[in-house]
GURO-296721 format. One record per residue (C-alpha): residue number from 1; x, y, z. Coordinates in nm, 4 decimals, decimal comma. Each point is the difference from the previous one (the first is absolute). Example, Ala and Ser with C-alpha at 12.3 -4.5 7.8 and 13.67 -1.06 7.14 Angstrom:
<rs>
 num        X        Y        Z
   1   1,2300  -0,4500   0,7800
   2   0,1370   0,3440  -0,0660
</rs>
This chain:
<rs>
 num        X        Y        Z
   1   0,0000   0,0000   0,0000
   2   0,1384   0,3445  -0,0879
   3   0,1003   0,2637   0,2666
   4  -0,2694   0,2633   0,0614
   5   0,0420   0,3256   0,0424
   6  -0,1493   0,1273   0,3418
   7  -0,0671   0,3698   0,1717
   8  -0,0981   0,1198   0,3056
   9  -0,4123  -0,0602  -0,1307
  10   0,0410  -0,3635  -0,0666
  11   0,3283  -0,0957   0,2504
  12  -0,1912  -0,0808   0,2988
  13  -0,2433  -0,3124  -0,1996
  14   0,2806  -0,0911  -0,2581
  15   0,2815   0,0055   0,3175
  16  -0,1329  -0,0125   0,3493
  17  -0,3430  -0,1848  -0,0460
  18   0,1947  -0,2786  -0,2639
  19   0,0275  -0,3418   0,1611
  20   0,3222  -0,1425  -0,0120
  21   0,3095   0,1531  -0,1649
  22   0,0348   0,3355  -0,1350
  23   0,3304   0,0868  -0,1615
  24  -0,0164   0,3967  -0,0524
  25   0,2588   0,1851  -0,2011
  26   0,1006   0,3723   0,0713
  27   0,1551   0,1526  -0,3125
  28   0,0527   0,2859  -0,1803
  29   0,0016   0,0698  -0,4307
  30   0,3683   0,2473   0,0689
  31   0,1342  -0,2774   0,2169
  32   0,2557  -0,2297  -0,1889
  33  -0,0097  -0,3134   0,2490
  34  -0,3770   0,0436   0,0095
  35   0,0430  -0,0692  -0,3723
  36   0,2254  -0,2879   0,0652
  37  -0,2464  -0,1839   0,2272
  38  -0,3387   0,0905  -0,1581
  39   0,0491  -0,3028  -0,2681
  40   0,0820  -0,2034   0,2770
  41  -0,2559   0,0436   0,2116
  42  -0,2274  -0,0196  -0,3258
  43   0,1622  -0,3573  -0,0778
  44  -0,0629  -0,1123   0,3860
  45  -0,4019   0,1675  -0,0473
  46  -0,0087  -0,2421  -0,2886
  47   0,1515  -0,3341   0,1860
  48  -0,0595   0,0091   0,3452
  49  -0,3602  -0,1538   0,0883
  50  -0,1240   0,0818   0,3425
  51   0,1018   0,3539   0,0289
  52  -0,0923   0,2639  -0,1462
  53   0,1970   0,3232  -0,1300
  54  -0,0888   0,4115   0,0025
  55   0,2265   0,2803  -0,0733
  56   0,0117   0,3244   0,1127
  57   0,1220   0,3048  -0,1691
  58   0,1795   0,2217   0,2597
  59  -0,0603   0,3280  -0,2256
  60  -0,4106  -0,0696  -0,0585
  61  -0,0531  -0,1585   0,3901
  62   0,2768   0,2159   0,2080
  63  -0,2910  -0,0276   0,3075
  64   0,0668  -0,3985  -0,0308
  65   0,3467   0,0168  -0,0207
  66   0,0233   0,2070   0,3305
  67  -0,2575  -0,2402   0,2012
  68   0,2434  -0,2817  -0,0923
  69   0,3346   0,1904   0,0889
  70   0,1467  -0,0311  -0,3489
  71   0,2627   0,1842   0,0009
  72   0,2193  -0,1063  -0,2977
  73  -0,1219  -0,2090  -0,2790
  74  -0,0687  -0,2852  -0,1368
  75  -0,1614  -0,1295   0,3211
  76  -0,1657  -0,2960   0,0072
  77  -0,2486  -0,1092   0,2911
  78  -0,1365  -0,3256   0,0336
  79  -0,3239   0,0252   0,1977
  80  -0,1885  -0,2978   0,0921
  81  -0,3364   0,0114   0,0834
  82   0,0282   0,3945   0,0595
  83   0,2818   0,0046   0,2224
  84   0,3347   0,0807  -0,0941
  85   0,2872  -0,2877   0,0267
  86   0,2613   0,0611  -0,2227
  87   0,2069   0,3149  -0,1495
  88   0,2572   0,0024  -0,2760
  89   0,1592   0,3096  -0,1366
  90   0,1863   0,0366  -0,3333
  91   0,0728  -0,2217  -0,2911
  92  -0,0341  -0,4221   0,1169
  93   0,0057  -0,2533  -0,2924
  94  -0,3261  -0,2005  -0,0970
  95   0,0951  -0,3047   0,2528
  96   0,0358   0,2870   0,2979
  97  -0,3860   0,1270  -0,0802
  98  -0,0908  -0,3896   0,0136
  99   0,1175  -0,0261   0,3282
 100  -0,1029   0,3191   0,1106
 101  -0,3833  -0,2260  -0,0519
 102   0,0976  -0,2903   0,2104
 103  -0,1462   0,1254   0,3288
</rs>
């Protein structure tokens, strides 16, 4: 399944209300590792079953960014069943967001 873009009107039922895992990428269009992982996590969207996967454009959702702390991007935040339980920052390979799942 592809990635879907969220904002702050649809974050709370796509994010916090979804059962199970939640994979949610902060980015950015300017930001060149942002560019580097987008196909990545696009690739995982499209082979992981189980989980699903939202992005989040820093520049459009700023208020979302701040609520989550994001303070330098990529960030990715695995939420499962609406609470937060894992955090990576920067570039990780495709393997690295796999694991980031197993929770």
């Amino acid at each position: 399944m592809a990635a879907i873009e969220v904002s702050k009107d649809n974050f709370k039922t796509e994010v916090l209300d979804a059962e199970g895992i939640v994979l949610v990428d902060f980015w950015a269009s300017w930001c060149a590792p942002c560019r580097m992982l987008s196909p990545v996590v696009d690739q995982v969207a499209d082979e992981v079953t189980g989980a699903k996967v939202v992005k989040v454009n820093v520049d459009k959702e700023q208020e979302l960014a701040e609520t989550y702390n994001v303070m330098s991007i990529p960030t990715l935040i695995v939420f499962k069943n609406g609470q937060e339980v894992k955090r990576s920052m920067g570039f990780i390979p495709k393997e690295a967001v796999k694991t980031l799942l197993n929770v």
